[in-house]
C-alpha positions in Angstrom: 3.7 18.9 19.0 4.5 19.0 22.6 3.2 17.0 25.7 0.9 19.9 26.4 -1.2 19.8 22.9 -1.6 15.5 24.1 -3.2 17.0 27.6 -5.1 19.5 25.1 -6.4 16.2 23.2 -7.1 13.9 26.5 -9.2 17.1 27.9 -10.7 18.7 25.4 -9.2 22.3 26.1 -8.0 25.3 24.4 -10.0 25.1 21.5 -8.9 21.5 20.9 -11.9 18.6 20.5 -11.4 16.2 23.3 -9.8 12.7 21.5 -7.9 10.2 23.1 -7.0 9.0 20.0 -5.0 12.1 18.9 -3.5 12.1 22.8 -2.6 9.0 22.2 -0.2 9.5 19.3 1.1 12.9 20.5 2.2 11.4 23.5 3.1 8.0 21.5 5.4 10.4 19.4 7.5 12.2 22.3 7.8 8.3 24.5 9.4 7.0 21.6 11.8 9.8 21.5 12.9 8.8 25.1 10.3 10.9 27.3 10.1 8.9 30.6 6.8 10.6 31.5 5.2 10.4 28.6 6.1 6.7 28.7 4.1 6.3 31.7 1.4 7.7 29.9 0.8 5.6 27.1 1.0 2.9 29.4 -1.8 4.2 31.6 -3.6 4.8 28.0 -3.3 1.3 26.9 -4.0 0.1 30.7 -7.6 2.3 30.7 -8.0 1.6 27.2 -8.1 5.2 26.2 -8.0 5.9 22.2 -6.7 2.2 21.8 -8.2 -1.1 23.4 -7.4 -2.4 27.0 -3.6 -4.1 26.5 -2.5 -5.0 29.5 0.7 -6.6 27.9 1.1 -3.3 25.8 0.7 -1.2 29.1 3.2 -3.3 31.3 6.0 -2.8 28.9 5.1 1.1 28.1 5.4 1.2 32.4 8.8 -0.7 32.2 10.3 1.7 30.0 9.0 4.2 31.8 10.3 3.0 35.0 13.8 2.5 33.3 13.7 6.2 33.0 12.6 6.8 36.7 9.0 7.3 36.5 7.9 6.5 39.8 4.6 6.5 39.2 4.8 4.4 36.3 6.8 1.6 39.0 3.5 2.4 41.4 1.1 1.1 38.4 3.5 -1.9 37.8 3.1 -2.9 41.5 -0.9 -2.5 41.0 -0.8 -4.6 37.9 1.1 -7.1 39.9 -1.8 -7.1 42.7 -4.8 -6.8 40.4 -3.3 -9.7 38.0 -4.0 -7.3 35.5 -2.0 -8.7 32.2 0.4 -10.6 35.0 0.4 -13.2 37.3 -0.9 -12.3 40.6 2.4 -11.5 42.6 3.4 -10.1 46.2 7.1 -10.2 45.6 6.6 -8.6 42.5 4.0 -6.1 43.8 6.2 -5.0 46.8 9.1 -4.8 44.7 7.6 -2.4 42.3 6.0 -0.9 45.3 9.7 -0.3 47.2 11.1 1.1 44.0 8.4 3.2 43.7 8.7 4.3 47.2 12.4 4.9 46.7 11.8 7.2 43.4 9.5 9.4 45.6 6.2 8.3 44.9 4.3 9.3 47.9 1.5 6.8 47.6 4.0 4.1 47.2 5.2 5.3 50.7 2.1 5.3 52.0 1.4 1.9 51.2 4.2 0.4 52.3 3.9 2.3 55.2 -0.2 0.8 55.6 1.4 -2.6 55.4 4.1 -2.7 58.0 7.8 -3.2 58.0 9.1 -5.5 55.3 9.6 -8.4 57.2 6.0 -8.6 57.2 5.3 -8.7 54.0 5.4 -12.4 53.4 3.1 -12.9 55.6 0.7 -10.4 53.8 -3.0 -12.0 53.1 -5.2 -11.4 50.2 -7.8 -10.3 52.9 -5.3 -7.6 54.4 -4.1 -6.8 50.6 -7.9 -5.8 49.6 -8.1 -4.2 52.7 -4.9 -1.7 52.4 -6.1 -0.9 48.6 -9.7 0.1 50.1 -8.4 2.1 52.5 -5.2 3.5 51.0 -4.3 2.8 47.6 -7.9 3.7 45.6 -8.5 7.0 48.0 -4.8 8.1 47.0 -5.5 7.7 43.4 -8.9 9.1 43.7 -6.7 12.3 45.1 -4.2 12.3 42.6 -6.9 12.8 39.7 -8.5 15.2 41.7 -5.5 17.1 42.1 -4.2 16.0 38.1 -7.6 17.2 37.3 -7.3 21.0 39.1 -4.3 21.5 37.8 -5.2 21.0 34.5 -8.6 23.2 35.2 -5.9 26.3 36.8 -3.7 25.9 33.3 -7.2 26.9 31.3 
């Protein structure tokens, strides 16, 4: 089975009953053989908790791999983990790390971000206040467009 029956599965198109649970292990199946995207996810998967429960631990090291491979997103949702405390310790080194990697793999959101903050020198002196402020006005908005875009995508390959 290929990546595409998995989106088949987490949709519920082409004649396929939507089940995260039989996403899950077609895109399980191709990460372990190495698929960098796919790695990603079955991170996000265990990070949403869709067709397995919430593991945030499970999730982090699916991202890792993934991000070993070059998934840029998948280094974007390691910085957000980082930010949210979300299975990890609350961290702005660590969230502006994964953040500049991210950035440097491409990911445009990670740019934009980092671009919403200021110049890295500033970063230290980054408050929680100013933190929950970027992610209001950048961070969940970029998501929000990235599913919506994810999402017509999928709808034009019906």
């Amino acid at each position: 089975m290929t990546s595409q029956n998995g989106w088949d599965y987490y949709y519920g198109r082409n004649n396929k009953a939507q089940s995260y649970e039989k996403a899950m292990k077609i895109f399980k199946k191709q990460a372990q053989k190495g698929d960098g995207k796919a790695m990603g996810i079955v991170g996000a998967m265990y990070h949403d908790g869709e067709g397995v429960d919430v593991n945030y631990g499970t999730a982090l090291i699916w991202f890792k791999q993934a991000a070993a491979q070059g998934n840029a997103d998948a280094m974007a949702l390691i910085a957000c983990m980082y930010q949210y405390a979300r299975g990890v310790e609350f961290s702005y080194i660590n969230m502006m790390f994964w953040m500049e990697k991210a950035a440097n793999h491409g990911s445009q959101s990670a740019k934009n971000f980092i671009f919403s903050i200021g110049h890295p020198e500033n970063w230290d002196s980054m408050t929680t206040e100013k933190a929950r402020e970027n992610d209001r006005l950048f961070i969940t908005p970029m998501l929000k467009a990235n599913d919506a875009r994810r999402n017509a995508e999928m709808r034009e390959k019906k």
